[in-house]
N, C-alpha and C positions, 0 to 999 in steps of 0.2 A: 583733354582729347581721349575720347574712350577705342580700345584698341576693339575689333572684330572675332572674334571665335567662335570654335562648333564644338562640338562634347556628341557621341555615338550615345543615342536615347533606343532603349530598345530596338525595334527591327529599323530605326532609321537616326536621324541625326538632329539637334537642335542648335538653330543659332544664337548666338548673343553678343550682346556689347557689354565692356566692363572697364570701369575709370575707379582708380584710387585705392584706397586701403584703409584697412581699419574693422569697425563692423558690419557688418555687411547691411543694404540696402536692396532688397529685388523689387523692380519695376515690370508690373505685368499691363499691359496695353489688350485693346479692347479691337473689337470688328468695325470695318476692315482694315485696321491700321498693324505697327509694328514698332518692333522697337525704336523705330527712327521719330515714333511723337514723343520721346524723353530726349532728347538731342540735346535740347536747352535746359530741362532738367538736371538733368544728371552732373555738367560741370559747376552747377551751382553748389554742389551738397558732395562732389568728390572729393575735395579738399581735406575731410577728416573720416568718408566714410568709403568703402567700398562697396560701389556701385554696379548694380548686374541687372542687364533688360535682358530676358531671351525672346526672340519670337515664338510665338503660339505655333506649334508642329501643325504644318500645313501653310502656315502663313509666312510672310517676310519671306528670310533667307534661308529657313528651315526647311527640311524632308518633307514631301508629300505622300506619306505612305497610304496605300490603297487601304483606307479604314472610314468610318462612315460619320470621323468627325461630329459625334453627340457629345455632349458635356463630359460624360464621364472617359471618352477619349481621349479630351485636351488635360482634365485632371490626372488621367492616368501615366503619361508623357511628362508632364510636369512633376509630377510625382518623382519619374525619374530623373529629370532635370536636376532635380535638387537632392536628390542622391548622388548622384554623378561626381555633383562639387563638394556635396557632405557638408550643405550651408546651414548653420547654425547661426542662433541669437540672431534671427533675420528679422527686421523690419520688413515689413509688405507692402507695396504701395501698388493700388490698380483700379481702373475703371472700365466701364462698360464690362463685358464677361470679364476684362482682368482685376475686376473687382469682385466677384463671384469666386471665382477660384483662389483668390486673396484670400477671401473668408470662409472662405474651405478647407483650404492648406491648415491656416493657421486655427479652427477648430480641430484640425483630425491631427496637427503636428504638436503642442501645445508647450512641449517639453526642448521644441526649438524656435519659437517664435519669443520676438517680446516687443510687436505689435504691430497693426493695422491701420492703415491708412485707402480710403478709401473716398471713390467721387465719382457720380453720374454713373449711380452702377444698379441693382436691383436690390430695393433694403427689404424688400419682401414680396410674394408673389402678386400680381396683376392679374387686374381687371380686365375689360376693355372699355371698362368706363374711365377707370385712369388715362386712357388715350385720346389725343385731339381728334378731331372727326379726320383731318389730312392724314395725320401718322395709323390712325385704324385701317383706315383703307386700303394703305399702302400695304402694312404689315398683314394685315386680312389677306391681298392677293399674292405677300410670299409664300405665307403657309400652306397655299393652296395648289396641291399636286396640278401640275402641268403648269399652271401659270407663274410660280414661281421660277421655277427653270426656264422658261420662256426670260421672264425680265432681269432675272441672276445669273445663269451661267451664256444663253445667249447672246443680250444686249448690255452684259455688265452695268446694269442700271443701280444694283443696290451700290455700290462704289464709287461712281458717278453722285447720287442725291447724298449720300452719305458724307463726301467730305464737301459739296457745296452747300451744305444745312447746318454740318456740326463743324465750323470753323468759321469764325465772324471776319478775322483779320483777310483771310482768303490767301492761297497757299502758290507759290515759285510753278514756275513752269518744272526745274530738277527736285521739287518735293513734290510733287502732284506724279514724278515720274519714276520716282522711288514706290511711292503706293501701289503705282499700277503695275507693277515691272514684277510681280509675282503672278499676276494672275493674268496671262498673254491670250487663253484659252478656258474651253467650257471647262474641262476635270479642272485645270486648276483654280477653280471659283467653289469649289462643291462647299469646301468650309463657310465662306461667305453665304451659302444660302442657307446651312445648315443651322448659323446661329441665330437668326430668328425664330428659326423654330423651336429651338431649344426654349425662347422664353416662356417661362413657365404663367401661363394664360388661361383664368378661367379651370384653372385644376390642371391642366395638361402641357405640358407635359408632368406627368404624375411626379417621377423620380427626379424630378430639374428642380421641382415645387419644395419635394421633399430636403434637397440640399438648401435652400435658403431657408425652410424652417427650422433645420437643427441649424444654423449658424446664426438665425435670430435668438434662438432658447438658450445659447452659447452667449450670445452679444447680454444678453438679460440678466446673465445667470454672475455670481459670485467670484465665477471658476474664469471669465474670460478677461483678454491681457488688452492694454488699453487698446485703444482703437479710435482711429481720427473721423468726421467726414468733414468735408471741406463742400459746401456748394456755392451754384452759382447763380447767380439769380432768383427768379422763381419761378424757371419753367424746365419742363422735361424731365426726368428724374430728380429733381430737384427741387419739382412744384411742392407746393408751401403742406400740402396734405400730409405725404408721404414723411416731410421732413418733423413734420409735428409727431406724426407718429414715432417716428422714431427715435425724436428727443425723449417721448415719454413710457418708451418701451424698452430700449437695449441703453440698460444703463452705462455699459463701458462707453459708451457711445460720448467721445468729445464731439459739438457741431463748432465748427467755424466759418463762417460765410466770407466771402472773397468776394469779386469786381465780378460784372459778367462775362460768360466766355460760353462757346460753346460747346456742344455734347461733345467734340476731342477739344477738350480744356488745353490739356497739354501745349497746342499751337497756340492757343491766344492768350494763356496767363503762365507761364512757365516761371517766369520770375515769383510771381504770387504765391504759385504752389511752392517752388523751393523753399521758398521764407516760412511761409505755414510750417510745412514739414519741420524746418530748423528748428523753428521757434517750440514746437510741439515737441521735440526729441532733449530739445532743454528742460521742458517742463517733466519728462518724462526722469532725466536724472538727479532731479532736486530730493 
C-alpha cells in the first residue's frame, strides 16, 4: 500500500506516492495521466525497492502554479523534486513525457542515476510522417492557436480521446474520476494542452528537439548507464521504424517487447512491466 505525500517544490508544492524501502525506484507518468497509472506497479516491485511516483507540477494532486508549463517547467520542478528527497542511485522508469524527463534527468544527473527504463515515450524527434493520418489531424488542430483551447481547456477533449484510445482494458467509473478530478475547469487543463505542443515536430519546438538529441548522443555514447525500453506491439511509439532505429542507434539501449497494451501501458500490462523491470534489475546486478 503506498502511503500519499507532498514535499514544497519551489513557489508551490509536488505530490507523490511512496511504497517500501531499499533503493530507490521513481515512477514518472506521462499526459494526462498521474501517479495513480503505477497503482499496480508499484506493489509489484515494493517489496525490496523503494518506490516513488510524484505527479508532474500541474497535474494530479500537485500545485498549479501560474507558469506556462513548457518542458523545461516540468523539468525544472522536477529537478527540485528530487532534490527535496536528495534521491540517489535512482532507477527511472517513465513514459509518454515521463519518459523524456527520465532521459533527461538521468543524462544531466549521471553521478546519481544507475538507470533508465523507458516505454511509449519519444526515442527521437518526429515527423509528421511518423503520425497516422487520424492522430495528425488531431494533434495538427491542438497546436493550432484558438482551436486547440477550443477542444483542450473548453470541451476537455484531449482527456476524454486520450484515455478512451490509450487503454484497451477500458478504465472504473472511480479511475476514470481520479483522472478528471484535477482538471474541473479551463486553467486547470492549460498543462494538458501545453504538452502536445511541446512535441518536438518537424524541428519545433527547437529546444524540446534539442533535449532528446543530447539524450540520444547520451543513450549512443560509452558514458551512458543501462537503460531498458520495454514495447508494445507495433503501433504508436512503438511502431517497428522508430524501434529499429533505436536498436541500432543508442547502444545502452536494452529492447524488450511485451503483450499489447496501450499508449498508458501501465493500466493494461502492469503485471508485464513489473516483471520486465524485475527481471532487468537482476540482470543489472550480475
Amino acid at each position: 500500500m503506498s502511503t500519499s505525500r507532498q514535499v514544497p517544490v519551489l513557489d508551490s508544492f509536488m505530490s507523490y506516492r511512496e511504497a517500501g524501502t531499499g533503493a530507490p525506484i521513481v515512477f514518472l507518468h506521462g499526459n494526462p495521466t498521474s501517479s495513480h497509472v503505477w497503482r499496480e506497479v508499484i506493489p509489484r516491485l515494493s517489496g525490496r525497492n523503494r518506490c516513488l511516483a510524484p505527479d508532474l507540477i500541474g497535474m494530479g494532486s500537485s500545485g498549479k502554479p501560474d507558469i506556462a508549463y513548457r518542458f523545461a517547467d516540468h523539468a525544472r520542478y522536477l529537478d527540485a523534486w528530487f532534490s527535496a528527497l536528495d534521491l540517489r542511485e535512482v532507477v527511472v522508469v517513465g513514459y509518454d513525457w515521463g519518459g523524456v524527463l527520465a532521459l533527461d534527468w538521468a543524462r544531466r544527473h549521471p553521478d546519481r542515476v544507475r538507470g533508465v527504463v523507458v516505454f511509449e515515450t519519444f526515442l527521437r524527434p518526429m515527423q509528421w510522417s511518423d503520425w497516422p493520418p487520424q492522430g495528425e489531424q488531431f494533434f495538427r488542430a491542438l497546436r493550432t492557436p484558438g482551436v486547440g483551447e477550443k477542444l483542450v481547456l473548453e470541451q476537455n477533449e484531449f482527456l476524454a480521446r486520450s484515455l478512451a484510445n490509450g487503454v484497451q482494458r477500458g478504465l472504473s467509473e472511480s479511475d476514470r474520476g481520479v483522472y478528471y478530478a484535477p482538471y474541473p475547469d479551463a486553467a486547470s487543463r492549460r498543462p494538458l494542452l501545453q504538452w502536445p505542443r511541446e512535441i518536438p515536430i518537424g524541428g519545433e519546438p527547437a529546444e524540446v528537439a534539442a533535449v532528446i538529441e543530447d539524450y540520444d548522443a547520451w543513450l549512443a555514447s560509452p558514458q551512458a548507464k543501462p537503460a531498458l525500453l520495454l514495447t508494445f506491439g507495433d503501433t504508436g511509439l512503438s511502431a517497428p521504424g522508430i524501434v529499429e532505429w533505436a536498436r541500432s542507434t543508442l547502444r545502452a539501449l536494452e529492447i524488450v517487447p511485451l503483450g499489447r497494451a496501450g499508449h498508458h501501458a501501465p493500466e493494461d500490462a502492469p503485471e508485464e512491466i513489473a516483471r520486465a523491470i524485475e527481471r532487468w534489475l537482476d540482470r543489472q546486478a550480475r
